[in-house]
C-alpha positions in Angstrom: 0.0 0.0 0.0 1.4 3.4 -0.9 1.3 6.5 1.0 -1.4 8.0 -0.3 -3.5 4.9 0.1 -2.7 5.1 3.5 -3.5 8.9 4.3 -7.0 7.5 2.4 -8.1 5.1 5.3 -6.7 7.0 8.0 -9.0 10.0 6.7 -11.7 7.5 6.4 -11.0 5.9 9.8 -11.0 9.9 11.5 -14.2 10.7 9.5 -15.8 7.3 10.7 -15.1 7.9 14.2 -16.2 11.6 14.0 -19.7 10.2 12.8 -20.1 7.8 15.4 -19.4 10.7 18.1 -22.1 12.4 16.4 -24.5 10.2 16.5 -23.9 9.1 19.8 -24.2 12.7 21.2 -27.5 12.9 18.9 -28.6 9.7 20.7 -28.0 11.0 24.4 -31.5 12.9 25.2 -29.4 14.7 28.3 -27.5 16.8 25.9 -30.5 18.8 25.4 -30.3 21.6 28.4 -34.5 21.7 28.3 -34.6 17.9 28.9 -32.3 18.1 31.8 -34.4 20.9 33.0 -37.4 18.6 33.1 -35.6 15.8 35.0 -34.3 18.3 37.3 -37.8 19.6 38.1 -39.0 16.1 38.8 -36.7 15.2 41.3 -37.4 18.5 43.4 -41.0 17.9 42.9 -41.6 21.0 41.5 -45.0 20.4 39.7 -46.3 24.2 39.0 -42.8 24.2 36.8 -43.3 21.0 35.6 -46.5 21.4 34.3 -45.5 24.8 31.6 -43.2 21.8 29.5 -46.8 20.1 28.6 -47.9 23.1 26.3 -44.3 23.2 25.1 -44.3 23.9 21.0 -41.6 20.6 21.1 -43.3 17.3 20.9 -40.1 15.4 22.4 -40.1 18.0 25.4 -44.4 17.4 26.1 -43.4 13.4 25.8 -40.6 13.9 28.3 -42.7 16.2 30.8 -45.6 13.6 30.8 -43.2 11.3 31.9 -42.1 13.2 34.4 -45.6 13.8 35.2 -45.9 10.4 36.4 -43.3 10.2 38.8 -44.5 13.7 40.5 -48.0 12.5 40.4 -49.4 16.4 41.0 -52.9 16.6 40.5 -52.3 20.1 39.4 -51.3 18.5 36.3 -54.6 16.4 35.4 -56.5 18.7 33.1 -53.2 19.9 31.0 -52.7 16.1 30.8 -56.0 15.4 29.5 -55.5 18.2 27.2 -52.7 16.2 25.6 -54.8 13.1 25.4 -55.9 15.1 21.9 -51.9 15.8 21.2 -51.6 15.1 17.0 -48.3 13.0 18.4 -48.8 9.3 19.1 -45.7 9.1 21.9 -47.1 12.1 23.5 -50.3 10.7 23.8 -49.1 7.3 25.0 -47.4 9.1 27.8 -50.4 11.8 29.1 -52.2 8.8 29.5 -49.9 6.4 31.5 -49.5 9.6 33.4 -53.3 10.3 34.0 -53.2 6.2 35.5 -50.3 7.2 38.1 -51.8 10.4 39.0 -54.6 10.1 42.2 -57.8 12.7 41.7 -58.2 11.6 38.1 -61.9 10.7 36.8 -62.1 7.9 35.4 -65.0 8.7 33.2 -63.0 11.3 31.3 -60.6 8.6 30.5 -63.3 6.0 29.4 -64.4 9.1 26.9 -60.8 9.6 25.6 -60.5 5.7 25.0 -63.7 5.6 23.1 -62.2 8.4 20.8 -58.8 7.0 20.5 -57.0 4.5 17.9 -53.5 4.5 18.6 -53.1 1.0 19.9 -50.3 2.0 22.6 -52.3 5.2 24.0 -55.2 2.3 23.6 -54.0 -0.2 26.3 -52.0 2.7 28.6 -55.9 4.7 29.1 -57.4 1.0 29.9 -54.2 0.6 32.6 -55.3 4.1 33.8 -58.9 3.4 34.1 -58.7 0.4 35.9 -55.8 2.4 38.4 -58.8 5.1 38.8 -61.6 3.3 38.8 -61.8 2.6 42.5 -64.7 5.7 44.4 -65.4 5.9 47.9 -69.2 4.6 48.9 -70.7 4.7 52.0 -74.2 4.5 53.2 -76.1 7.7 54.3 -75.9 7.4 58.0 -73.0 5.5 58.6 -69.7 6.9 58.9 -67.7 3.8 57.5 -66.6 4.3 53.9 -65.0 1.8 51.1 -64.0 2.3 47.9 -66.3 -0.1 45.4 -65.9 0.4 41.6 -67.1 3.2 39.9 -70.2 2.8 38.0 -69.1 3.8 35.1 -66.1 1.6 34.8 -68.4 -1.0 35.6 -70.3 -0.5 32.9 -68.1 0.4 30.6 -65.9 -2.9 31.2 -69.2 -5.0 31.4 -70.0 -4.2 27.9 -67.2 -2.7 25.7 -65.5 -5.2 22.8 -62.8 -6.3 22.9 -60.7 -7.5 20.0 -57.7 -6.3 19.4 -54.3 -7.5 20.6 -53.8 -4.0 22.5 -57.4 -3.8 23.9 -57.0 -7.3 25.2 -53.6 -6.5 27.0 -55.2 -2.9 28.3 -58.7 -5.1 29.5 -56.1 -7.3 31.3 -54.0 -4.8 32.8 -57.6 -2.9 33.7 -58.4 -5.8 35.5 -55.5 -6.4 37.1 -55.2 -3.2 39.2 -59.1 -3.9 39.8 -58.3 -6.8 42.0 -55.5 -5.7 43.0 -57.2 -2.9 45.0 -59.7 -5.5 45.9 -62.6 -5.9 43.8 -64.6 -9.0 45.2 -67.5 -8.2 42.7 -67.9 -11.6 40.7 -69.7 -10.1 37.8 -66.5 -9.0 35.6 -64.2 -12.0 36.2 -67.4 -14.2 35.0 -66.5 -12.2 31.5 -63.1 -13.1 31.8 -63.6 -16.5 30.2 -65.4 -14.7 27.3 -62.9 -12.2 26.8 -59.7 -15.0 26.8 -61.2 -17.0 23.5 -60.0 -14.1 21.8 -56.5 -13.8 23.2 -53.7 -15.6 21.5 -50.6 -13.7 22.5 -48.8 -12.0 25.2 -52.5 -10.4 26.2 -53.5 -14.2 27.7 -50.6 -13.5 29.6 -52.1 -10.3 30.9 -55.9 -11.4 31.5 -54.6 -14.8 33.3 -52.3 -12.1 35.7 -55.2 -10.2 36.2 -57.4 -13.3 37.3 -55.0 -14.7 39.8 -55.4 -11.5 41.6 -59.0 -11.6 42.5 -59.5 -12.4 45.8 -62.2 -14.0 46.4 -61.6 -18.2 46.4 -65.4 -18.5 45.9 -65.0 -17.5 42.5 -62.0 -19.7 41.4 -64.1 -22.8 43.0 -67.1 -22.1 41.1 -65.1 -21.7 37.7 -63.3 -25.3 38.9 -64.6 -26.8 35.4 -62.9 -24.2 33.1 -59.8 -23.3 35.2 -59.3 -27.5 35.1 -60.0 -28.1 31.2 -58.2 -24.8 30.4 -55.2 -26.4 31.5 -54.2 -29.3 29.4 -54.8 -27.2 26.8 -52.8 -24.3 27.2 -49.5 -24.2 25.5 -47.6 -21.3 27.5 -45.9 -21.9 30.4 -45.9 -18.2 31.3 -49.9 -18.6 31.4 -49.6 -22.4 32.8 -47.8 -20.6 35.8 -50.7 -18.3 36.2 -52.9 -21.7 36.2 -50.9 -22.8 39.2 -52.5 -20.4 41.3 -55.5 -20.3 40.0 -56.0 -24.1 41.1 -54.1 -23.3 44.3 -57.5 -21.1 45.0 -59.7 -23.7 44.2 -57.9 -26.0 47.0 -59.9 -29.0 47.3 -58.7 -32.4 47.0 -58.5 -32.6 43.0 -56.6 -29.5 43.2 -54.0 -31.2 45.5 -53.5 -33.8 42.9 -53.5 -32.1 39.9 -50.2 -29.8 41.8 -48.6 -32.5 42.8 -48.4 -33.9 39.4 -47.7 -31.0 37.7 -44.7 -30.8 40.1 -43.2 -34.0 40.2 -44.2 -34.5 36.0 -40.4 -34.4 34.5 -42.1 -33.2 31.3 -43.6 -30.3 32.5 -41.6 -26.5 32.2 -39.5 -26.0 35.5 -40.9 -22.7 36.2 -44.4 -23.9 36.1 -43.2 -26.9 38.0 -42.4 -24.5 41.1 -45.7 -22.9 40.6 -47.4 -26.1 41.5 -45.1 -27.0 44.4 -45.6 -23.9 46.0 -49.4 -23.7 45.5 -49.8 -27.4 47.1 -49.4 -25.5 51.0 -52.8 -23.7 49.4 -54.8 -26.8 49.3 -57.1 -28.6 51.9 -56.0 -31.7 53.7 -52.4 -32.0 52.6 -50.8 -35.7 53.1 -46.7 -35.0 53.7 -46.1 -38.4 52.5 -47.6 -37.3 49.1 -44.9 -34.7 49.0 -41.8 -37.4 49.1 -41.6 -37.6 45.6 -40.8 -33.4 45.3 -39.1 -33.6 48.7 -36.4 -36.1 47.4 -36.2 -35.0 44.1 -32.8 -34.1 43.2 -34.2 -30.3 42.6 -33.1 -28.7 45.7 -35.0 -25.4 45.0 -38.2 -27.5 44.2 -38.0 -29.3 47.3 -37.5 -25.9 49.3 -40.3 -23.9 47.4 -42.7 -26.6 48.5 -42.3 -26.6 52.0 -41.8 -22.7 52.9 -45.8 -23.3 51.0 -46.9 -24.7 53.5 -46.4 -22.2 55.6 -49.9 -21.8 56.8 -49.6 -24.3 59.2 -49.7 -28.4 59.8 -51.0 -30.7 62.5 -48.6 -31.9 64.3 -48.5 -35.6 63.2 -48.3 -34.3 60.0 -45.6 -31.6 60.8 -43.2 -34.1 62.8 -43.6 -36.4 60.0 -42.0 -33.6 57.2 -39.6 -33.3 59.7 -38.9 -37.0 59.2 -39.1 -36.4 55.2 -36.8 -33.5 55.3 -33.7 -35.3 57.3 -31.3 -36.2 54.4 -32.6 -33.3 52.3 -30.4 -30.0 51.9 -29.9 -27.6 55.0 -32.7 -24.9 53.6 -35.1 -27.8 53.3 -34.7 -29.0 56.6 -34.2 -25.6 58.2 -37.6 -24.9 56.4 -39.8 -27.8 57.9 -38.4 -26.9 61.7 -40.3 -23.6 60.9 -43.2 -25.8 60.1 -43.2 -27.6 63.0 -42.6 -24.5 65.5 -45.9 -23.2 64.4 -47.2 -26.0 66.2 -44.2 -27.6 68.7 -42.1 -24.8 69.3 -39.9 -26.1 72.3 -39.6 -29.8 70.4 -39.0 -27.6 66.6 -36.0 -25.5 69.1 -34.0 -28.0 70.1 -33.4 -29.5 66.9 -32.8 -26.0 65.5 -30.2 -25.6 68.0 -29.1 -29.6 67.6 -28.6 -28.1 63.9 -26.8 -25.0 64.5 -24.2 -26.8 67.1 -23.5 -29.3 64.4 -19.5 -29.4 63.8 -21.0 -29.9 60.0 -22.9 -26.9 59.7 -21.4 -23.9 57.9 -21.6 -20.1 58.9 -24.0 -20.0 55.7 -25.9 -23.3 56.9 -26.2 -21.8 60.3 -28.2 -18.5 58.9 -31.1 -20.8 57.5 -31.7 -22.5 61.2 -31.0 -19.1 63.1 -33.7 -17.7 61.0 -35.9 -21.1 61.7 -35.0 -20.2 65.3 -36.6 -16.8 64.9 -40.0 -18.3 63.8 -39.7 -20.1 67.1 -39.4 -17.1 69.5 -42.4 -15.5 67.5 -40.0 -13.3 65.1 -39.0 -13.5 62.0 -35.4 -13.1 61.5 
């Protein structure tokens, strides 16, 4: 190569490297002094100052202040961010209305009318999040001092009856209902459309809608839907949404729940994860048998073995109690450890001395020691 070849690539090379630089300081948002302004203003709180970036002429800077919108969570901000719920950019509509779900005060009927109007898919699901966040209203009962929040009539209605088709509508209706029984919705009425509404889900949404069921919190509603939640199993190819299943049967509880855990969590063809769903749902079920649980107990899954019996945490007879004791002997230390805390729920002073039998052990490591000092604690009625 001769020397002008070579003052060729090197210019090549410095002009190369000169791009990059460019387009990395194009791709660093925090360049922009008016972004850093609105990050600045977010951590101090300062909401009044917040809130003049939202009518900002910049799309990018009204996107970036919504944001930040949602982290202050001013209600000051509400009606400029419903303003931008009519903002001609997608992204800055997206982000009023994630902001509108994390802000308290908002009405929840002015996002049901904003959804109705809307066809951005994104903007879509994030107002269905955000009704579902606001949908919860204090009720009382003239007379009585004693108030609870109860689902707003509206959102009732409008989640009783809208359709639902679309891939984003069935994630939003999912994530609705999610923070609906998360707050603690008990009413049965819109998780009996939930098996209506999951025909139509085929993707990640199923994932969403199953989430959203194993939240309710009523066991009532899970044992009268026994039939479905059973035959829906078998059938379902995703272990993300089997694992949701897991729980859903752990609600049901009865003695073909039992069984249908335990041999989702001993089956060697089944997914792992969904394998330690099962195990840890079986301390959910009625009239649990220890000796059943030898087969996950002995497995050579450690993890498995541990998950299952910090389930069954709600407490055993004694019988039953000393006799996972038994089990647990020649399994690892946080197994073992795990079934003494069992047992102290029920024989503290016996479930002590082999907690300190355990921690005096010549055998028993520093790290070893930590799982039966923690046992310990569950024996002098605190949780170390």
């Amino acid at each position: 190569m001769n020397r002008n070849n070579i003052f060729i690539v090197a210019a090549c090379l410095i002009l190369a490297a000169c791009g990059g630089n460019n387009k990395s300081r194009e791709a660093n948002k925090f360049q922009d002094p008016a972004i850093v302004r609105i990050c600045d203003l977010a951590d101090r709180r300062e909401g009044d100052s917040l809130i003049v970036f939202l009518g900002d002429s910049s799309a990018r800077l009204r996107y970036e202040a919504a944001l930040a919108c949602a982290s202050v969570q001013d209600s000051a901000a509400i009606q400029p961010l419903l303003r931008l719920l009519r903002d001609n950019d997608l992204i800055v509509r997206a982000a009023a209305a994630y902001a509108l779900g994390q802000t308290p005060g908002v009405s929840p009927d002015s996002l049901i009318s904003a959804l109705l109007l809307e066809t951005d898919n994104t903007t879509r699901t994030n107002l269905f999040e955000a009704i579902g966040k606001r949908a919860m209203v204090p009720f009382s009962l003239p007379g009585y001092s004693i108030s609870r929040n109860v689902v707003s009539p509206s959102v009732f209605m409008f989640l009783d009856s809208i359709k639902v088709r679309t891939e984003a509508d069935l994630m939003g209706y999912g994530k609705a209902m999610y923070w609906l029984n998360y707050q603690g919705m008990t009413d049965p009425d819109l998780m009996n459309r939930m098996p209506y509404i999951l025909q139509y889900a085929v993707g990640e949404s199923k994932l969403y809608l199953a989430n959203a069921m194993i939240r309710h919190r009523a066991p009532v509603w899970f044992a009268n839907n026994k039939d479905y939640i059973m035959n829906w199993l078998p059938a379902e190819k995703a272990a993300e949404v089997r694992i949701a299943i897991m729980n859903m049967i752990g609600a049901i509880g009865d003695d073909d729940a039992r069984k249908v855990l335990l041999s989702r969590a001993i089956s060697d063809s089944e997914d792992p994860r969904v394998r330690i769903s099962a195990a840890m749902n079986l301390g959910r079920c009625e009239n649990i048998v220890v000796d059943d649980l030898q087969p996950i107990i002995s497995s050579t899954e450690p993890h498995l073995a541990q998950i299952c019996v910090e389930g069954l945490s709600a407490g055993l007879p004694h019988e039953q109690a000393t006799r996972l004791v038994e089990l647990c002997k020649t399994a690892g230390v946080p197994v073992r450890a795990a079934a003494l805390r069992i047992l102290a729920k029920v024989a503290r002073e016996e479930a002590l001395t082999q907690i300190k039998s355990e921690i005096e052990s010549s055998s028993a490591s520093v790290y070893d020691q930590s799982f039966f000092i923690r046992a310990m604690g569950s024996c002098l009625g605190n949780e170390a």
